[in-house]
FIKOLDREN-344650 format. One line per field, with one value per residue (C-alpha): residue in one letter; x, z, y; residue number from 0. Coordinates in pm, 1 decimal, m for minus. Each point is the difference from the previous one (the first is absolute). Example, Ala and Ser with C-alpha at 12.3 -4.5 7.8 and 13.67 -1.06 7.14 Angstrom:
! residues 2
rest a	s
xx 1230.0	137.0
zz 780.0	m66.0
yy m450.0	344.0
nr 0	1
This chain:
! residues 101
rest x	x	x	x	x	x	x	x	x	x	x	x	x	x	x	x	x	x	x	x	x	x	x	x	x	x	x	x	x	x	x	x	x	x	x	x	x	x	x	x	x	x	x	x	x	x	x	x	x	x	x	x	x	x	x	x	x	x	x	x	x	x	x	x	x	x	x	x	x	x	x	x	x	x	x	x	x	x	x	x	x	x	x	x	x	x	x	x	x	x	x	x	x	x	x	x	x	x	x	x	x
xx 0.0	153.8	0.3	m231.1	40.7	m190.1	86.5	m414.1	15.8	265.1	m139.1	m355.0	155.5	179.8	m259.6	m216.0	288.6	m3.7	m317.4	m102.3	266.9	m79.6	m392.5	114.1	290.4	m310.2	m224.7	242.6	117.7	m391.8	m51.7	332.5	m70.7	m363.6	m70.1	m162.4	312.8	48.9	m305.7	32.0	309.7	m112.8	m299.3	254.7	139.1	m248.9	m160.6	319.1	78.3	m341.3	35.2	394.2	m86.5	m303.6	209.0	305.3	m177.5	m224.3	366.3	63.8	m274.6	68.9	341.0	m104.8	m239.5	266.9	261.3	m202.4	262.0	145.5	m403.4	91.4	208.6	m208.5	m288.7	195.7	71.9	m321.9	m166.5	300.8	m142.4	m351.6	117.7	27.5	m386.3	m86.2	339.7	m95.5	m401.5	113.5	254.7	m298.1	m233.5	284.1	38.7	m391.8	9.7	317.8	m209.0	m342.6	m126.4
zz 0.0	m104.7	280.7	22.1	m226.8	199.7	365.2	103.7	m89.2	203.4	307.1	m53.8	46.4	314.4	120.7	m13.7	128.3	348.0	63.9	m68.8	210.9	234.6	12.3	25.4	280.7	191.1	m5.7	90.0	311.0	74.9	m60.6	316.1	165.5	m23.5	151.8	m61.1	m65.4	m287.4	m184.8	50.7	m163.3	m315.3	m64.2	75.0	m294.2	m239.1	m67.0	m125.8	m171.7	m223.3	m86.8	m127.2	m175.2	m140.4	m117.5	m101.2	m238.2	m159.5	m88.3	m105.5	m231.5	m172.2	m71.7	m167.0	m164.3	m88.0	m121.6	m139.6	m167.4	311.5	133.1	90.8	306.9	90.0	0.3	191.8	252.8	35.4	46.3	269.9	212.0	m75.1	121.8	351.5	41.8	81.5	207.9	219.6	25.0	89.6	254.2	141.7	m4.0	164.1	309.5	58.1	4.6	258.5	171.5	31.0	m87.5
yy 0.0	331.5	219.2	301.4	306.2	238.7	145.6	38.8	m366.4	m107.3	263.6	m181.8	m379.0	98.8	186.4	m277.9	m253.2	242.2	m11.5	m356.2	m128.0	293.4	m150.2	m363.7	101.0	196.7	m310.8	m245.1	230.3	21.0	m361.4	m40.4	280.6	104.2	290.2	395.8	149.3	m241.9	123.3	347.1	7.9	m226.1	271.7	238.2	m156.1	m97.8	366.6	146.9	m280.6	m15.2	367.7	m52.4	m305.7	171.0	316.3	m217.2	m233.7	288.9	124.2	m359.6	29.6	329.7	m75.1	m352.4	245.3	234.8	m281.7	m234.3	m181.1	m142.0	m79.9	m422.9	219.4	197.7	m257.5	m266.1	290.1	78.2	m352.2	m68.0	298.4	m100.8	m379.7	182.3	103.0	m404.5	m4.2	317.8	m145.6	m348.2	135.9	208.8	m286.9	m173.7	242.7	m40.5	m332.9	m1.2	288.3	m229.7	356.6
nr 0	1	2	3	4	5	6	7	8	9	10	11	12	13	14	15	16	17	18	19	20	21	22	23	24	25	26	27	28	29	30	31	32	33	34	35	36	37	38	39	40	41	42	43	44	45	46	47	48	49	50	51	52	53	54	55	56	57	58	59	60	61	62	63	64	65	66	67	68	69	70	71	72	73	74	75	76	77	78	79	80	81	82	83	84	85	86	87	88	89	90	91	92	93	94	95	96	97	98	99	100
């Protein structure tokens, strides 16, 4: 795989890389240590997070718009940060379950 040709692309992968092992790190320190504190800081989390990944893959979008010759990266990019909508809700559904909430 050639590597990526576009810095927004490369910012949008990492981005995403943070914050899904971020999610998954805050569940399984929930799932050992459950407790308030826990929670507060993984919604703490998770609003910033949906507004940057919002605004980062609408700039995702109108640069595959912009250079549509190079669209297979930018799609790929964009259905990798899409891939972590169902990773966030089943980490959430996972904390209720934990939380017998």
């Amino acid at each position: 795989m050639k590597p990526l040709t576009y810095p927004i692309n490369r910012f949008a992968l990492r981005l995403m890389l943070f914050s899904l092992c971020f999610g998954i790190l805050q569940v399984i320190v929930y799932a050992i240590y459950p407790n308030d504190t826990s929670i507060h800081i993984g919604i703490a989390h998770l609003y910033p997070t949906i507004i940057i990944h919002t605004i980062v893959l609408l700039i995702v979008l109108i640069n595959g718009i912009k250079n549509y010759k190079d669209i297979g990266e930018h799609f790929l990019v964009i259905l990798t940060m899409l891939a972590n909508i169902p990773i966030a809700i089943g980490c959430f559904y996972a904390v209720i379950a934990l939380s017998d909430l």
